[in-house]
C-alpha positions in Angstrom: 89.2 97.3 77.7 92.3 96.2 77.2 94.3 93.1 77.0 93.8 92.3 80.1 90.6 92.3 79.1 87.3 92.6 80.7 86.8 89.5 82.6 83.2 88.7 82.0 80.0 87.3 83.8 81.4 83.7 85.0 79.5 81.2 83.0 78.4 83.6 80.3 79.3 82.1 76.8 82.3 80.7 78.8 83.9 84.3 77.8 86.3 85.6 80.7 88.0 89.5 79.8 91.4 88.0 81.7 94.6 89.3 81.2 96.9 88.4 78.6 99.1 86.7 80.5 96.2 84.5 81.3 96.0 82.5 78.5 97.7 81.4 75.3 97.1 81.5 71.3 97.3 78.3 69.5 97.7 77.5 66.0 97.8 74.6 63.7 100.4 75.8 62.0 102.4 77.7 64.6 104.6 78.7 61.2 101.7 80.1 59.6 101.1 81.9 62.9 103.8 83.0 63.8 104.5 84.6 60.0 101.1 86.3 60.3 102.1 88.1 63.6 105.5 89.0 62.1 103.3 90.6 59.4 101.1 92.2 61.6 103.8 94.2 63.5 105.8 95.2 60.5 103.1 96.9 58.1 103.4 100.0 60.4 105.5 103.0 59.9 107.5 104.6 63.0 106.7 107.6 64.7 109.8 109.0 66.7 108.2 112.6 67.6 108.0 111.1 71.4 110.6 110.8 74.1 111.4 110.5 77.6 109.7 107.6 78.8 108.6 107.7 82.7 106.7 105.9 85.6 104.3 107.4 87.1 104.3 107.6 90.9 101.1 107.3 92.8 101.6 107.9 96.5 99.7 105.9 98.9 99.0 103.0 96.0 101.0 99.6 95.5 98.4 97.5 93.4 98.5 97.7 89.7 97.2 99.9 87.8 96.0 100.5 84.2 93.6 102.3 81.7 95.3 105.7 82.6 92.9 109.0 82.1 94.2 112.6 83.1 90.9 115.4 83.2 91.0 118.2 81.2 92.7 120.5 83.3 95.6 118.0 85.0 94.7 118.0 87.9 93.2 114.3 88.3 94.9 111.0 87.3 92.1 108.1 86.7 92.3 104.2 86.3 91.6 100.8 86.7 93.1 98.1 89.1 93.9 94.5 87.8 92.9 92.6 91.4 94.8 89.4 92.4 91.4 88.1 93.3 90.3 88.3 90.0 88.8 90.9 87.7 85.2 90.7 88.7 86.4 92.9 91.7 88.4 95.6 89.2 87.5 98.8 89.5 88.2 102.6 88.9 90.4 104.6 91.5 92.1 108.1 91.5 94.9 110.5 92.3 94.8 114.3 93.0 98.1 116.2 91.5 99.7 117.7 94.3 101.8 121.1 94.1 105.1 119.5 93.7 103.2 117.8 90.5 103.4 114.0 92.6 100.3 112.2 92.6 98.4 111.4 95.6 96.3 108.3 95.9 93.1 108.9 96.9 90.3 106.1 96.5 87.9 104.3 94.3 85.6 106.9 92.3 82.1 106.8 94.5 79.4 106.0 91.7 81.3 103.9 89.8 81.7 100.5 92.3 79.8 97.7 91.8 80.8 95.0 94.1 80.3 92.1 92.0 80.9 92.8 89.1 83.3 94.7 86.4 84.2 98.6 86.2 86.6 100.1 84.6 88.2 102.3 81.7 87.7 105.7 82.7 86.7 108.0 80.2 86.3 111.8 80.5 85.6 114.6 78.3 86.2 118.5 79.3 83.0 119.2 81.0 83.1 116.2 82.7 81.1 114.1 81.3 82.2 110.4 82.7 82.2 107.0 80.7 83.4 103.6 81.9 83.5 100.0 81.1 80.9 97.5 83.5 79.5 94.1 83.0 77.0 94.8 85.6 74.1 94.1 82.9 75.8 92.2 80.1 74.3 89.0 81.5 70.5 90.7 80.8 71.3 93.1 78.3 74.7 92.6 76.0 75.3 96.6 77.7 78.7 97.5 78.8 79.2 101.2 78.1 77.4 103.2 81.1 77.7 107.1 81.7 77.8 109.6 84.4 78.5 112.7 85.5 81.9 113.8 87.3 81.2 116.0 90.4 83.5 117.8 93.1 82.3 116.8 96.0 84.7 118.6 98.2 88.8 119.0 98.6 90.6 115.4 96.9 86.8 114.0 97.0 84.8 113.3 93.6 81.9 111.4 92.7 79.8 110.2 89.7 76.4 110.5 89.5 73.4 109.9 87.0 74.9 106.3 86.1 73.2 104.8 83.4 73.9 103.1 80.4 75.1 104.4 77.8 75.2 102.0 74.4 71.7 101.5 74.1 71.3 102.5 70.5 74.8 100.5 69.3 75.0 97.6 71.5 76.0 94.9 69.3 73.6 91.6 70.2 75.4 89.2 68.0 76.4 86.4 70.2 80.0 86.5 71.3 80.3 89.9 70.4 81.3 92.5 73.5 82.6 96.3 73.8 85.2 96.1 75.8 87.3 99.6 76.2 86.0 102.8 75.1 87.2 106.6 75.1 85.6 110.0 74.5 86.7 113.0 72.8 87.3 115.6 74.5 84.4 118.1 73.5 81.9 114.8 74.2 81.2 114.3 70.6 82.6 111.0 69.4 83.3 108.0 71.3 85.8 105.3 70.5 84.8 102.0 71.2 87.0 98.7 70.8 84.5 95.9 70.0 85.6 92.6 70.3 84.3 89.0 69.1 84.8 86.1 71.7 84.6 82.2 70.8 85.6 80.7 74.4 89.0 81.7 74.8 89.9 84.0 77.6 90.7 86.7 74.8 88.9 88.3 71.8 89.3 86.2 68.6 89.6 89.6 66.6 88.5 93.3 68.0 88.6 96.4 65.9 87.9 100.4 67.2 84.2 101.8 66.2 83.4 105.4 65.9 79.9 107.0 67.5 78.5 110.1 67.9 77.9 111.3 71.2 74.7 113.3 72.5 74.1 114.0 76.0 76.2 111.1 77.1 74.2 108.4 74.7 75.7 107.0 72.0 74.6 106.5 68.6 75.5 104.7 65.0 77.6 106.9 62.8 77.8 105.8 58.7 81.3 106.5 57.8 83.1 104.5 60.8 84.5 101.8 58.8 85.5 104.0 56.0 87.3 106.7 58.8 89.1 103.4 60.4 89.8 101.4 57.5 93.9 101.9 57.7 93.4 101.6 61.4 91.6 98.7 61.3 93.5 95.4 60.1 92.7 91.8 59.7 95.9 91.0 60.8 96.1 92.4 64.4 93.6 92.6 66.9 92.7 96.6 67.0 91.9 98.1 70.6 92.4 100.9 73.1 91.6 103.7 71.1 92.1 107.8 72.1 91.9 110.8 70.1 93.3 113.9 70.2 91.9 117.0 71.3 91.5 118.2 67.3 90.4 114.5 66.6 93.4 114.4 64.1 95.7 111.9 65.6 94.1 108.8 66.8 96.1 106.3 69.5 95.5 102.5 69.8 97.1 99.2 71.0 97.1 96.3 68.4 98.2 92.4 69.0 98.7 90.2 66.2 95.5 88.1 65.8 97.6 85.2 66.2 99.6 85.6 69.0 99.4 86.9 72.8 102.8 87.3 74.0 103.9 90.1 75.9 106.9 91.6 73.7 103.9 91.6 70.8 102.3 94.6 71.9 102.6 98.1 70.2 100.9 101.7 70.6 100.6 103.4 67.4 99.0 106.4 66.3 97.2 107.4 63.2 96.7 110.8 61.5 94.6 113.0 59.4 94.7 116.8 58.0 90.9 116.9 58.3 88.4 115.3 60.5 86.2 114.9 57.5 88.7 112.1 56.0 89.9 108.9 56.4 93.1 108.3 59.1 96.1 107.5 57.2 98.6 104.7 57.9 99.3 103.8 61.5 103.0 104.4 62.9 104.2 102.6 66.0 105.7 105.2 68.6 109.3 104.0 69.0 109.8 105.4 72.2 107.4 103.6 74.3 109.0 99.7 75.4 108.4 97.1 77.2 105.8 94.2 77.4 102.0 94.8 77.4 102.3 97.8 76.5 98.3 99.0 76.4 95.8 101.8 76.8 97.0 105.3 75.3 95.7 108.2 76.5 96.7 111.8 75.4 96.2 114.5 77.6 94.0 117.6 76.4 96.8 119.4 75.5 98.5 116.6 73.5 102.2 116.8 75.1 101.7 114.2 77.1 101.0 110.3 76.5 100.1 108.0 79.7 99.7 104.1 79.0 100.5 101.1 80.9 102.6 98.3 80.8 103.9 95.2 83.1 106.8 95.9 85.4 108.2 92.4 85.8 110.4 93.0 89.0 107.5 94.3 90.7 104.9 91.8 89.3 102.2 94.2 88.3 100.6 96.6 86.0 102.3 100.6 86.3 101.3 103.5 84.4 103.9 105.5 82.1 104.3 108.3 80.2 106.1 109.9 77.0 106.0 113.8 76.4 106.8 115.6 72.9 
């Protein structure tokens, strides 16, 4: 998901998804560790093509709010909440874009709620095809990625229907191992998956993104992923939070050194490639976006505008921002 991370089913392999604040990294040599992080963040070229940094208003809402996702045609803001009760109760709510271009909160996304356990991480291609993160059979299954499809069900009112799992084919049943955050591109073709590897920590021990091809919203194994990813992907940092663009050239992510959690570690970068037949070239943080846990890129279809989260310390909770180009 993201680094808040999915909190998963109490007792399981002792894993909780918690957020990052939740926990701490420890080292033996907190030298060597804290070298390694230094490393991690300064491998990266800078990308300065975006500007303007905003909050996002949502009218009517005053939790937080995180894993941003804005439809096809910008007319719907998506995401997840980060409970105080804990994240078993997250789940995914909306807002409708009103004519004065405010956002207007409406609910929780009907299809998508499952009381007891996890949901979250909206994802949403242009014909409205809908994917999301749940924990609701991980216990049975080692499943997290389920799919539906998004329906109008009247003025400000949507649903999802036709829930079902989705990751059957590329679930990984290793123990420890978890997909925790996932997007999809926008013609429904190729999902982005952040799979993470858990030893009893509440956070990943490492996590790197996974490419899969998408047919009528099931996923399946594709045989150049690792090759496609390999400058995105690095031992060094954990590797999460992936979107791509709507010509699958520019690919956004989050990454946090593998040996440290602290907030001001955090950095959205993006990756680009001429063709979508080769590899993505060397990751470049974007410069303008600041602040601390700074997670969960997603570019709108259009690619001018950038919505993330990050933590808003005065107000003690998760906000979603922007940067345009």
């Amino acid at each position: 998901m993201n680094f808040i991370f999915l909190p998963l089913i109490a007792g399981l392999l002792n894993f909780l998804l918690v957020s990052c604040s939740g926990g701490s990294s420890e080292s033996a040599n907190p030298e060597n560790a804290e070298q390694a992080a230094k490393t991690c963040l300064n491998q990266w070229d800078l990308n300065s093509e975006w500007s303007n940094e905003q909050e996002i208003q949502i009218s009517g809402y005053s939790q937080s709010a995180m894993e941003p996702k804005v439809a096809a045609d910008g007319g719907v803001l998506l995401w997840n909440d980060k409970p105080a009760g804990g994240d078993t109760l997250m789940n995914i709510h909306y807002a409708v874009k009103q004519v004065d271009q405010s956002w207007l909160y409406i609910g929780t996304v009907p299809g998508t709620v499952d009381n007891s356990n996890l949901d979250g991480v909206p994802a949403l291609d242009s014909s409205l095809n809908f994917y999301f993160i749940s924990t609701r059979s991980y216990a049975t299954n080692q499943q997290t990625i389920y799919s539906g499809l998004l329906s109008v069900l009247g003025v400000n009112s949507l649903g999802v229907s036709s829930v079902a799992a989705a990751d059957t084919a590329i679930k990984n049943t290793q123990s420890g191992f978890l997909d925790m955050d996932l997007d999809v591109s926008w013609d429904g073709t190729l999902m982005v998956v952040s799979r993470a590897l858990f030893a009893g920590n509440p956070y990943p021990e490492t996590s790197e993104l996974k490419l899969f091809s998408v047919s009528a919203r099931q996923a399946s194994n594709i045989s150049n992923s690792n090759e496609t990813l390999a400058n995105v992907n690095s031992t060094l940092c954990r590797t999460y939070a992936g979107t791509l663009s709507n010509d699958k050239k520019e690919l956004y992510f989050t990454i946090i050194p593998s040996t440290s959690i602290a907030g001001s570690d955090f950095r959205i970068l993006v990756a680009k490639r001429a063709t979508i037949t080769e590899p993505f070239g060397k990751p470049q943080v974007i410069q303008a976006i600041t602040g601390t846990y700074t997670e969960g890129p997603s570019l709108t279809q259009d690619g001018k505008n950038l919505y993330y989260h990050k933590f808003d310390s005065v107000a003690g909770r998760f906000k979603i921002y922007k940067v345009t180009r």
